[in-house]
C-alpha positions in Angstrom: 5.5 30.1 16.2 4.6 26.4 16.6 6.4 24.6 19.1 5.8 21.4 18.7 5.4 18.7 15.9 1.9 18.4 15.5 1.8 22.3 16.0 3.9 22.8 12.9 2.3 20.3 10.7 -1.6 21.8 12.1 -0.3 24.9 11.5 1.1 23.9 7.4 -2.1 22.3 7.0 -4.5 25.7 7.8 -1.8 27.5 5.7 -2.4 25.5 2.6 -5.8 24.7 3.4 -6.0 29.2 3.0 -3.5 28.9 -0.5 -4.6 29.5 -3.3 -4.9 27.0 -6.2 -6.0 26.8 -9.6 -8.5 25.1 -10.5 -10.8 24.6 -14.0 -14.6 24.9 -14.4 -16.3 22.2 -15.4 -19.5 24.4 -16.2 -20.6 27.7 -16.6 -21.9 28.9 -13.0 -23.6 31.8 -11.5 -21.5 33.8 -8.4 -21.7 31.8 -5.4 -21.3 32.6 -1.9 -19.0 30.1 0.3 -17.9 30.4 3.5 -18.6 34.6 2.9 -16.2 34.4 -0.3 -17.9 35.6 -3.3 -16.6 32.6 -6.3 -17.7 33.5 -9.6 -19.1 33.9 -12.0 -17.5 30.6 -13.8 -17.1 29.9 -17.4 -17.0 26.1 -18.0 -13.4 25.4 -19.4 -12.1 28.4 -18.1 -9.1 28.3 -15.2 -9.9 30.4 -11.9 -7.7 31.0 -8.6 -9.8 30.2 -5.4 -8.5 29.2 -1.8 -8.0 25.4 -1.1 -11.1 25.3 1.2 -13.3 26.6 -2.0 -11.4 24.7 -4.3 -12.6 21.4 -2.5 -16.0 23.0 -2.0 -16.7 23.5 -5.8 -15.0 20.1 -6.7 -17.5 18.2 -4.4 -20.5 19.7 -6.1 -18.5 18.9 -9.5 -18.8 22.7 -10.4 -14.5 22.4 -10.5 -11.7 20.5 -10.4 -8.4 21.3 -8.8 -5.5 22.0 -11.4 -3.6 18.3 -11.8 -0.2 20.7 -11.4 -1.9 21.5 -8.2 -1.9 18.1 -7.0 0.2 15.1 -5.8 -0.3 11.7 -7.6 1.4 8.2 -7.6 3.8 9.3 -10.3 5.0 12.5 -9.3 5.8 10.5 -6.1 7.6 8.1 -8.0 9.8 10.8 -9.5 10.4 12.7 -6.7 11.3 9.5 -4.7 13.9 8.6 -7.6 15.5 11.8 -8.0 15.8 11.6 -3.6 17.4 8.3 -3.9 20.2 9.2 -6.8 21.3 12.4 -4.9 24.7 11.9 -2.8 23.3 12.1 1.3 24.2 15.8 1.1 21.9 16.9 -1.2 18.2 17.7 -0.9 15.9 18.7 -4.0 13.5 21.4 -3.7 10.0 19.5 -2.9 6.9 20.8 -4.8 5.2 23.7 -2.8 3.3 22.2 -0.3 4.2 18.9 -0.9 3.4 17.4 2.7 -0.1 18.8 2.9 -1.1 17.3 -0.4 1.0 13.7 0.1 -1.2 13.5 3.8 -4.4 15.0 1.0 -3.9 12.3 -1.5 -3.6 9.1 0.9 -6.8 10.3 3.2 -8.5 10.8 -0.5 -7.1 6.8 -1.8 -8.3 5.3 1.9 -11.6 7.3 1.1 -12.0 5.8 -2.4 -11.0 2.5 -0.9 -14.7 2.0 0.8 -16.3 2.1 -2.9 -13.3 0.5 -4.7 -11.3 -2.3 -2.8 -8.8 -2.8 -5.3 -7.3 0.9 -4.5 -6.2 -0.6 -1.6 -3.1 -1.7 -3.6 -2.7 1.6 -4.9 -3.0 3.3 -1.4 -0.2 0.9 -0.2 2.0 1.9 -3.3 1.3 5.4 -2.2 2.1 5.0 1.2 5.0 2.9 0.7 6.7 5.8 -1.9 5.7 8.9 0.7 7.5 7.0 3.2 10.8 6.2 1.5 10.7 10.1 0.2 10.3 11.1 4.7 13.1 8.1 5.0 15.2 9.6 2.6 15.1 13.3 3.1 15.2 12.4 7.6 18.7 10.6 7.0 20.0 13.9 4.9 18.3 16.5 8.0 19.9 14.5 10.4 23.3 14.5 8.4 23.2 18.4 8.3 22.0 18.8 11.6 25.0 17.6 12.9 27.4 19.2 11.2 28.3 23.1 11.4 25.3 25.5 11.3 24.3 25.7 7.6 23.4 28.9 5.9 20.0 30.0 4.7 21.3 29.4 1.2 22.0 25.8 2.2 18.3 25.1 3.5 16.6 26.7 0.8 15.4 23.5 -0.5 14.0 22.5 3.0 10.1 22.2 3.3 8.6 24.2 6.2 8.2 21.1 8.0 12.3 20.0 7.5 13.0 23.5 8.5 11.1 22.9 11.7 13.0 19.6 12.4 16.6 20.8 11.5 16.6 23.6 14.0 15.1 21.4 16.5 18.0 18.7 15.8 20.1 21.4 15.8 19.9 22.8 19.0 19.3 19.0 20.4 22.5 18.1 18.9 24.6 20.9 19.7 23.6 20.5 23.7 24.4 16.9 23.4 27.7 17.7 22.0 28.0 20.3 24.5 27.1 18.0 27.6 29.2 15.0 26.4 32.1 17.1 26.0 31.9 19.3 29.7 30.8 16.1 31.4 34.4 14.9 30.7 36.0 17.8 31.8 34.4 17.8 34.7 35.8 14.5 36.0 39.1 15.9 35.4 
């Protein structure tokens, strides 16, 4: 179990980078061996399931490309950061499944296409901008539920793996705090 942070988010990233995703052939193709993982064979048009890694491996040689339901873009962002700021601060909406590994996926891929295309550096900063107001958004409601009561299973549901991480962290940081203040005063009594 990751202990720290970057632990958690390392560990999220070689768990979605081993997922599997759809993806659609772009031309017919023989079997093909990557990594020891036998792909194939492709029928151009037709829809496969192959692990992340693969999926980016066929993509690059332009053999595949990833699903578009697979994937993060500007306007799913944009929707997700709307429905996040019309919620009351109690309530969290379920996130796409691996939604932070493909946000941190899509803005390396924007700064990347940035080096051919300068004008996506507007785009990348729209991008950017919108992740960060959907972490902003979603921190103020883990915080407002990690210091209340303990919440039930049922009530994190809708947590990523990440938020999960940080709630029970704030959790227990929170409850010790509470703890300390309150035995510190007693103390002087």
């Amino acid at each position: 179990m990751p202990r720290t942070v970057a632990s958690k988010i390392e560990f999220q990233d070689f768990c979605f980078e081993n997922a599997s995703v759809r993806i659609i052939a772009n031309r017919a193709c023989p079997e093909i061996k990557l990594g020891g993982l036998c792909v194939g064979p492709l029928e151009e048009g037709n829809e496969y399931e192959v692990y992340y890694w693969a999926a980016l491996e066929l993509e690059k040689s332009g053999i595949a490309h990833i699903h578009e339901e697979e994937q993060v873009d500007a306007a799913k962002l944009n929707k997700i950061q709307w429905t996040e700021r019309i919620q009351s601060p109690g309530q969290i909406s379920r996130l796409p499944e691996n939604f932070y590994p493909k946000v941190r996926r899509y803005l390396t891929k924007l700064k990347q296409e940035i080096v051919r295309d300068p004008e996506k550096v507007r785009e990348y900063e729209r991008v950017r901008q919108l992740a960060q107001d959907i972490i902003n958004s979603r921190l103020k409601k883990i915080i407002s539920i990690a210091s209340a009561p303990a919440q039930t299973e049922n009530a994190l549901r809708n947590l990523a793996d990440e938020e999960k991480f940080l709630y029970e962290k704030l959790f227990k940081l929170i409850c010790q705090w509470k703890t300390q203040i309150i035995e510190q005063q007693e103390g002087r009594r």
